[in-house]
N, C-alpha and C positions, 0 to 999 in steps of 0.2 A: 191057283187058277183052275176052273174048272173045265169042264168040253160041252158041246154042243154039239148035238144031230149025231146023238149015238156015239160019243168020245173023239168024233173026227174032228172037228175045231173047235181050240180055246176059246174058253168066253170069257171078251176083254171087259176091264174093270170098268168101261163106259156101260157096255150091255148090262153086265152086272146091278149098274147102279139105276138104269133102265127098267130093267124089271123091277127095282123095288117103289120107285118114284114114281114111272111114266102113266099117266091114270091110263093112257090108251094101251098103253103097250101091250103088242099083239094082238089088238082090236084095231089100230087106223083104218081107217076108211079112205077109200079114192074120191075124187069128187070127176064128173063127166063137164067137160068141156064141149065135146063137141063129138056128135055120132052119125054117122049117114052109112049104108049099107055096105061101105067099103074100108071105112077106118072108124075107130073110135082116138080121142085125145082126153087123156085127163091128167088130173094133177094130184103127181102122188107125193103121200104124205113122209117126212123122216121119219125112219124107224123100220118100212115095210121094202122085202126086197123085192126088185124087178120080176125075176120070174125064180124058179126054184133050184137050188142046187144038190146034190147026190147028198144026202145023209141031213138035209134040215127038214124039220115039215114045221116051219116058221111059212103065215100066210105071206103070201105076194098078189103083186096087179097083175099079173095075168091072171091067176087063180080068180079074183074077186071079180073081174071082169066075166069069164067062164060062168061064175057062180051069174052073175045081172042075167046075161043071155040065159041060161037056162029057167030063171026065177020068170021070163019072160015066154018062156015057149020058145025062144028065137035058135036057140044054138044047136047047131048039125056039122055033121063033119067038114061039109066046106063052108060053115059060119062057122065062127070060132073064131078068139084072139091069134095070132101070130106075131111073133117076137119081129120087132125090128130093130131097136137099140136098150140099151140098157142105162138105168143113172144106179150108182152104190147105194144100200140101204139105205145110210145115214144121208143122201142128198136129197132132198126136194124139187117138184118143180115138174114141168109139165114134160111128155111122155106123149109118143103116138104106136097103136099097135095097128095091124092091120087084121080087115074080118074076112079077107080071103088068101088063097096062096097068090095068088095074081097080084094082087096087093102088094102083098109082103115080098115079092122079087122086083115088082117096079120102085118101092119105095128103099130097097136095103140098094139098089142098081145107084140112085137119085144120090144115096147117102153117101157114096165114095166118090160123085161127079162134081161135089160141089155145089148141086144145086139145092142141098139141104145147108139152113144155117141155125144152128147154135148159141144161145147165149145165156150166160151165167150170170151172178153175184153171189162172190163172198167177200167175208171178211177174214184175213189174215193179220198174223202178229206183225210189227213191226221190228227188225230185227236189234234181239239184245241189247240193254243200254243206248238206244238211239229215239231219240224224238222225233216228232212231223211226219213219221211215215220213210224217214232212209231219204234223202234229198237227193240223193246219189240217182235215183230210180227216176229215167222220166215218167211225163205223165201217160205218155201212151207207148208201146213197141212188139214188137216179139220174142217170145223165147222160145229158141230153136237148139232142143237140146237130145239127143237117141236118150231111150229108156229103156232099163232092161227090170229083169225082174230077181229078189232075193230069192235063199229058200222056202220062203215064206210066201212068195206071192204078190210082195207088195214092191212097185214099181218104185224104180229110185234112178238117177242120172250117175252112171258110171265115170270113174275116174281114166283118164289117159290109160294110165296102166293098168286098168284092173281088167285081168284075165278074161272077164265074161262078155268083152266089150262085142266081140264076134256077137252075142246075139241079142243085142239091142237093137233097137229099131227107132226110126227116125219117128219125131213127135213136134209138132209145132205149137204151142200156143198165141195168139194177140190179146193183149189185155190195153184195159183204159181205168185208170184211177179214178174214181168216182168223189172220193174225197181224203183225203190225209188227215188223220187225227193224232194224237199224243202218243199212242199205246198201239194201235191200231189202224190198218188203211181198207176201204172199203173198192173192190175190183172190180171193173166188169171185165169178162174174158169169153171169148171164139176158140172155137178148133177149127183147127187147118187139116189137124188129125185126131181120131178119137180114139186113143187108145188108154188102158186102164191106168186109173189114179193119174192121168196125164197131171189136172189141173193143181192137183194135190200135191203130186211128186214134183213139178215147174217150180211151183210156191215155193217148198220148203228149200229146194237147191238155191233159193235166192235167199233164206234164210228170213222168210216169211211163212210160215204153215199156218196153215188155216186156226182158224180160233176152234177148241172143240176136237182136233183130231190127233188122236189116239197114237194112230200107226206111226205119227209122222213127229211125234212126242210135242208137241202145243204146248204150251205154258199158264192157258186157257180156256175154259171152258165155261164161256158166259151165257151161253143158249142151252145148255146142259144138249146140245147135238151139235153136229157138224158144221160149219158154218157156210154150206153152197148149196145153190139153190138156182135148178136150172129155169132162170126165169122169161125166156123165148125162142117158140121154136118156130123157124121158117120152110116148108116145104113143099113140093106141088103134087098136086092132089095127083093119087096113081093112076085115075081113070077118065077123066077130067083134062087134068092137066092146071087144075085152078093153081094160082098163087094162095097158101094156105098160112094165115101169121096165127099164133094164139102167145100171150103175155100174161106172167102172172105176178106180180111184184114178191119181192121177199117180204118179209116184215119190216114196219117201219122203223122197229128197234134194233134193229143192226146199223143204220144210220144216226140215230141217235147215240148209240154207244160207244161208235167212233170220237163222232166230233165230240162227246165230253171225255173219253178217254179212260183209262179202268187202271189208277195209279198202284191200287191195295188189292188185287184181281184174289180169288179164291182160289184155293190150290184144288187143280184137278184131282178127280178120284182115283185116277189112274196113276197119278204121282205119286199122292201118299200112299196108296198099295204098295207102291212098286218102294217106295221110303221104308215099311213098314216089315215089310217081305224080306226086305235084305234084311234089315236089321235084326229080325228074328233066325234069320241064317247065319248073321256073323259074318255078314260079306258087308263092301266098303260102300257106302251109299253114292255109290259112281258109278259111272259106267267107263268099259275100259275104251282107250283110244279106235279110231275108227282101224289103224293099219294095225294095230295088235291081233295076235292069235286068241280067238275065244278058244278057255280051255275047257275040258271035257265037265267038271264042274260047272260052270257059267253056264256051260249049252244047255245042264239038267234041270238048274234054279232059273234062268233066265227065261222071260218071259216074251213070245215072239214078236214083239211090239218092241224091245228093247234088242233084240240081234237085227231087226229089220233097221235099227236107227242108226246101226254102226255100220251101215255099206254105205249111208248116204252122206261120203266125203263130198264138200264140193270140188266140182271140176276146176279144172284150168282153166276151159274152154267157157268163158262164162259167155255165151252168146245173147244181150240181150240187146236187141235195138229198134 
């Protein structure tokens, strides 16, 4: 496995396969929604990250937005994008920045009161050996479950006992079933809280991960990306005070795929690596239990996608209603 942004993160076998395939990759483009002198909203595209972090110079929507205002004459030190929330590279969907600092404190103020709303779609596995979607699962509820974070960084639902429980933090999701398929169920989901890979790490404790995602080890990958896509976002305008809605559907082949179902699915890229990896290592094409000690070996061959997958025992505490 390689690195990224100067040896500081590995580059997973999804990016890997991104860069040879993706015709855009590292050219997405934003598309503008909606602009007036106090925010901009657009819909950014999978692949491109929100804004930049310490050691990538992978382009993002704040950058591309920077770049429009400047191509315009318009951008000054108090015009300019400012961060207000973030979506993970691999999600989709619309996004709001704000063009002044005024902005950006009434609208980050708006964002923890409640008066900002959220809404997603993805598609998630249905869990192992089980048809229709898990029948077990109503069609609508919440999952209220603390999240904490691996070595890694990747958010996962702690066990009773496990040690790190002190610094998890409480995470809500509502979700509504949009459709049940064979292989496959198609979700709409709210935050109550937005905290990282909330929607991601909720899914997979239920023993549904998203179709497409890597960290959370999927079993498919039929969009050759992520399968969430934030597709509504509700807020009031910072200066204003307007009721602000913008909507952008997912694609309509995520619904399609469900309800036919994907009996013969293709093996992720990141499986067979990870099949292919050991096997050239002379290690057992498993992985070891979630409460076993990884030994100092595993930690050097293993790949952080596969130590992040062995904290996420499920809980006791299965909170779903």
């Amino acid at each position: 496995m390689g690195t990224e942004g100067g040896g500081i993160h590995p580059v997973k076998a999804s990016t890997a396969y991104k860069r040879e395939h993706k015709a855009d990759y590292g050219r997405e483009r934003i598309r503008i929604l909606y602009e007036d002198r106090d925010i901009i909203v657009i819909e950014k595209p999978s692949g491109m990250l929100s804004v930049p972090y310490p050691g990538s110079k992978a382009r993002t929507a704040l950058e591309t937005i920077e770049k429009i205002l400047r191509g315009r004459g318009a951008w000054t030190k108090s015009h300019r994008p400012f961060v207000v929330h973030r979506l993970d590279r691999d999600t989709s969907g619309v996004m709001v920045f704000a063009l002044s600092e005024a902005a950006q404190r009434k609208l980050m103020a708006d964002w923890h009161d409640g008066s900002t709303r959220k809404v997603y779609r993805a598609v998630a596995e249905n869990p192992s050996g089980r048809q229709g979607g898990g029948q077990e699962l109503p069609e609508s509820g919440t999952i209220d479950q603390p999240l904490a974070e691996n070595a890694y960084h990747v958010a996962y639902v702690p066990d009773d006992g496990d040690g790190r429980r002190a610094r998890a933090v409480r995470a809500v999701t509502r979700y509504r079933i949009v459709a049940r398929g064979p292989t496959h169920t198609l979700f709409e989901l709210s935050l109550d809280t937005g905290k990282k890979n909330q929607i991601r790490a909720h899914l997979s404790f239920l023993g549904r991960p998203l179709a497409g995602d890597e960290n959370y080890r999927a079993r498919t990958d039929p969009f050759h990306r992520l399968a969430l896509h934030a597709r509504r976002l509700e807020f009031l305008h910072p200066m204003t005070g307007e009721k602000m809605s913008f909507e952008v559907p997912e694609d309509k082949s995520w619904l399609e795929y469900v309800e036919k179902g994907d009996a013969r699915p293709e093996s992720p890229v990141w499986k067979e690596e990870r099949h292919h990896r050991r096997m050239e290592e002379g290690m057992p094409d498993s992985v070891p239990k979630p409460n076993r000690r990884v030994s100092a070996r595993e930690r050097a061959h293993g790949s952080y996608t596969e130590l992040a997958s062995r904290t996420q025992r499920p809980s006791r505490r299965h909170q779903v209603h």
